[in-house]
C-alpha positions, -999 to 999 in steps of 0.1 A, spaced: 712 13 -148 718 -15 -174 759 -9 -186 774 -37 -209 803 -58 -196 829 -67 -227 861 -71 -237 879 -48 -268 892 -78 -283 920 -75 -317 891 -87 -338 864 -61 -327 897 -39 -328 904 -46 -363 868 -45 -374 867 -10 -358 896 0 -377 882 -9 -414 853 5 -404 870 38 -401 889 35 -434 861 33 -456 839 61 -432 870 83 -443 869 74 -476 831 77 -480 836 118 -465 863 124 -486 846 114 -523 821 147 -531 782 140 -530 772 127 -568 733 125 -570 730 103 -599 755 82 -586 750 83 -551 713 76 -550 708 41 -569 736 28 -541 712 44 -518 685 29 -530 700 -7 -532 710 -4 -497 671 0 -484 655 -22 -502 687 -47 -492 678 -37 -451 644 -45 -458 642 -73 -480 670 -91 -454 655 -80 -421 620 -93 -436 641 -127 -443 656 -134 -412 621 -135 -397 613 -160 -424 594 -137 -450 594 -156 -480 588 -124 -506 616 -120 -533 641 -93 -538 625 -80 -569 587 -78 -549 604 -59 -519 618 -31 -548 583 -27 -559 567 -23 -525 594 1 -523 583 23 -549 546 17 -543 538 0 -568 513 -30 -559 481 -20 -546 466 -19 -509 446 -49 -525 472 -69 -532 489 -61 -495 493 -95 -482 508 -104 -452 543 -107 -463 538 -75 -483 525 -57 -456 554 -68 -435 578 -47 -459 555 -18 -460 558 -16 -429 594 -20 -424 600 7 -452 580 34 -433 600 24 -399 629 32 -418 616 66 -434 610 68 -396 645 66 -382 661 85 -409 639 114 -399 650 109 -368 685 105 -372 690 140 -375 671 153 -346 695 152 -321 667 171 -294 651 136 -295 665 114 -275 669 74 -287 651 60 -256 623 33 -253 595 59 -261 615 58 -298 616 23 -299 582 15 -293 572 41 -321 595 21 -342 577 -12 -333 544 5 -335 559 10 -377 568 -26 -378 539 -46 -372 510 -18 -377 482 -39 -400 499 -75 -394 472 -95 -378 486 -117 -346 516 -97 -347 501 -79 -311 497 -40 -303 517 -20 -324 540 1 -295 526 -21 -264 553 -44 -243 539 -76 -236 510 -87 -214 523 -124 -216 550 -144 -212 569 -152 -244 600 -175 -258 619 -172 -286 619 -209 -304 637 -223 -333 621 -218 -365 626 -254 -379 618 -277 -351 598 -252 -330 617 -260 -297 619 -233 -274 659 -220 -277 655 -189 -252 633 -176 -225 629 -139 -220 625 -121 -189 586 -119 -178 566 -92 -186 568 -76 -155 606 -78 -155 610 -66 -191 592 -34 -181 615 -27 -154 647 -35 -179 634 -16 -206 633 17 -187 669 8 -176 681 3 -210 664 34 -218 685 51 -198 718 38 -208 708 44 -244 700 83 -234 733 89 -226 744 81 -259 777 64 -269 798 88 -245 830 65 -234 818 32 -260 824 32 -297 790 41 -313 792 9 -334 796 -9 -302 770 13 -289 748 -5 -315 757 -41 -312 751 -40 -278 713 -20 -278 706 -46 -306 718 -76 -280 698 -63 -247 667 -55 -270 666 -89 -285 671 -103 -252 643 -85 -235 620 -92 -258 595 -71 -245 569 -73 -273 548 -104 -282 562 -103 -320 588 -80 -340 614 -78 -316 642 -88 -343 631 -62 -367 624 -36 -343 661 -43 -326 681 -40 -358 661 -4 -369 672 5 -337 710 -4 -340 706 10 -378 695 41 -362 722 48 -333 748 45 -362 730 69 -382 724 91 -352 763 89 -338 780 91 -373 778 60 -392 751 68 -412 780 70 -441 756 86 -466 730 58 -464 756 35 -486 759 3 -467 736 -25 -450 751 -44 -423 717 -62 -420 722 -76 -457 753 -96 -438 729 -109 -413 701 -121 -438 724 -137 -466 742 -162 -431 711 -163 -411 720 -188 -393 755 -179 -381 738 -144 -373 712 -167 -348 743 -185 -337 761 -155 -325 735 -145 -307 718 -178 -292 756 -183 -280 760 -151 -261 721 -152 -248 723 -187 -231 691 -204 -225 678 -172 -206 682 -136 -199 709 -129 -172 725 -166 -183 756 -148 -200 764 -113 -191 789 -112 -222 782 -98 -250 820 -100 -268 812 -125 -291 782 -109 -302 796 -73 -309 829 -95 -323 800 -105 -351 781 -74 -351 809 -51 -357 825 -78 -387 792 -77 -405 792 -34 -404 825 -37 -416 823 -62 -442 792 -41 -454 813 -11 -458 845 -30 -473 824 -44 -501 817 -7 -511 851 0 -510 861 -6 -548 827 10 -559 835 42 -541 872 43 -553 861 34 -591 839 61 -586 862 89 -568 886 76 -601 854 89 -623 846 118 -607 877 135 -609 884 125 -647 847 132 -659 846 170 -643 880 174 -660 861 167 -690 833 187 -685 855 218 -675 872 212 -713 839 204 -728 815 230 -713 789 203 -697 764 211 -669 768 193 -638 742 171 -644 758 157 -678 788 150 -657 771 131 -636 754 110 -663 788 105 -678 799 86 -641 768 68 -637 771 54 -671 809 49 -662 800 33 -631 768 7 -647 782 6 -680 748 28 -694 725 57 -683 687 58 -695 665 87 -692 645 80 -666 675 72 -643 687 109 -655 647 124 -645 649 107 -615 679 122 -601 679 158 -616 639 157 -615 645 174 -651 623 169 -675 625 142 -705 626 173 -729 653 186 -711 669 155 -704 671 142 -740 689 175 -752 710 169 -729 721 133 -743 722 150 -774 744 175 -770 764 145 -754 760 124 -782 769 152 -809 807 159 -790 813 121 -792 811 112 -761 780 88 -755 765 71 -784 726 51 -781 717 19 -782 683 2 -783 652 17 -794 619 35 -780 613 29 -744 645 3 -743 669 32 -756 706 32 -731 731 56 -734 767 43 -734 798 63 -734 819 59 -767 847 55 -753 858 49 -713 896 61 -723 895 99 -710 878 84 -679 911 60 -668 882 34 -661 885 8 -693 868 -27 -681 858 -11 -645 824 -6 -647 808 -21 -616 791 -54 -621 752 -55 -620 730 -28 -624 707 -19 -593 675 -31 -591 656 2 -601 666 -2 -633 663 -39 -642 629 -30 -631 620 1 -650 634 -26 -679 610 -46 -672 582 -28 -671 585 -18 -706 585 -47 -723 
């Protein structure tokens, strides 16, 4: 049976141990739906858009949000937008499957998930089949070959004992470990003729999800990998060698793997406390003002993006824009928000930030779905 032969270094040590702070911190701060699901939302268009990237997929940021909401038509599916399609459905895929824990994470699962990832790409081989040929992995500028796999016949035979190893699950490894190195040995194996990297990191995104790191769907450690693609090529070229079985150490690797999960969460750190800081204070106020649950919420989103519009407000409490605009209202008549803009461009904006404790905190930069739904109606 394959079993992974590293070192727990201070640095994958320390990386461990922030990891852990802001997982505690993420449990501790209550679930807030109109808050919590834009940061959701940025994180899986950032996995996609960034795993798309590293493979050299030159669509845009803004074009990977609107595949994401469906909105350009099976007409206008090129390759490139066919390549996020399809890496939007494998994860829908291993979210559903993060939860069903009488499924085991074995190679059965990870060919579904390849058979997600390059479904309707032409050249891109059979979706789900390992390799009938031998392949190399070469560089993507000069075209040299960097790494040679194990042959096809080989991979098989490695495959079912990785499968194995990952069946047991993350019993005396750190799950996050436990990740970085299924991610490694995949990548290594490369046991199908195209969407190996892709397919690798759903599959690490999916044993943290599975073995408690999914952290409420917050973070993308991918997003690390795609904005320094090439140190994240680096890392692994380094612990690879020039082919399988060269290096049987995969320290450096997890060193980089875990520093890119933790970075991920840190950056969310100051987001989530700002937040915590405007939960509490906001359902203070609604207990003295009388507001629903849902005007609460508004209140902290607009705290948290400086400004809530309606369709933000219908998304998240699927109320309707009747509804929803008596709500602002009401809002708007106790003095707390105030509008701005007109028509289809109208933002609420609280009057004042004081009884929140948050003056000049809002976070920087609103998520993408909204700078969209901007867009679209002008």
């Amino acid at each position: 049976m394959y079993e992974p032969n590293f070192k727990l270094t201070e640095k994958l040590q320390k990386s461990l141990g922030e990891i852990e702070e802001v997982r505690a911190l993420i449990r501790m701060i209550p679930v807030l739906d109109i808050v919590e699901a834009p940061i959701q939302h940025r994180a899986l268009v950032e996995t996609v858009y960034y795993t798309a990237r590293i493979e050299g997929n030159p669509l845009n940021m803004q074009t990977a949000e609107r595949l994401g909401k469906n909105r350009l038509s099976q007409k206008e599916l090129g390759t490139s937008e066919q390549e996020h399609v399809n890496l939007y459905r494998a994860m829908g895929f291993i979210r559903d499957l993060a939860d069903r824990h009488n499924v085991p994470i074995d190679e059965e699962v990870i060919k579904q998930i390849h058979a997600f990832v390059v479904r309707d790409i032409p050249k891109q081989g059979s979706p789900g089949v390992y390799k009938l040929k031998p392949n190399a992995i070469k560089d993507r500028l000069s075209g040299e070959i960097i790494f040679l796999p194990p042959s096809p016949s080989d991979s098989v035979k490695l495959m079912s004992e990785l499968s194995a190893w990952l069946r047991q699950g993350p019993i005396a490894i750190n799950p996050v470990i436990f990740a970085g190195v299924a991610h490694l040995e995949l990548v290594a194996i490369h046991p199908f003729d195209n969407g190996n990297g892709r397919t690798a990191r759903a599959l690490a995104d999916l044993i943290l999800y599975r073995y408690g790191y999914k952290c409420r769907y917050l973070f993308s450690w991918v997003r690390q990998a795609g904005i320094d693609m090439d140190t994240y090529h680096q890392r692994i070229r380094q612990v690879l060698g020039a082919r399988y079985g060269a290096n049987n150490d995969p320290t450096e690797w997890l060193e980089y793997f875990t520093e890119s999960v933790a970075k991920s969460l840190v950056e969310k750190k100051s987001e989530l406390l700002h937040i915590q800081k405007s939960f509490v204070n906001a359902y203070n106020l609604g207990e003295e003002k009388g507001l629903s649950r849902d005007q609460v919420q508004a209140i902290i989103y607009a705290a948290t993006y400086g400004f809530v519009t309606t369709g933000v407000y219908m998304d998240a409490t699927r109320l309707s824009r009747a509804t929803v605009v008596k709500r602002f209202n009401a809002l708007i008549e106790m003095g707390i928000m105030r509008v701005e803009g007109k028509g289809r461009n109208v933002r609420y904006i609280l009057a004042s930030t004081e009884p929140l404790g948050t003056e000049g905190e809002q976070i920087e930069g609103v998520q993408l779905g909204l700078a969209l739904r901007e867009e679209s109606t002008k």
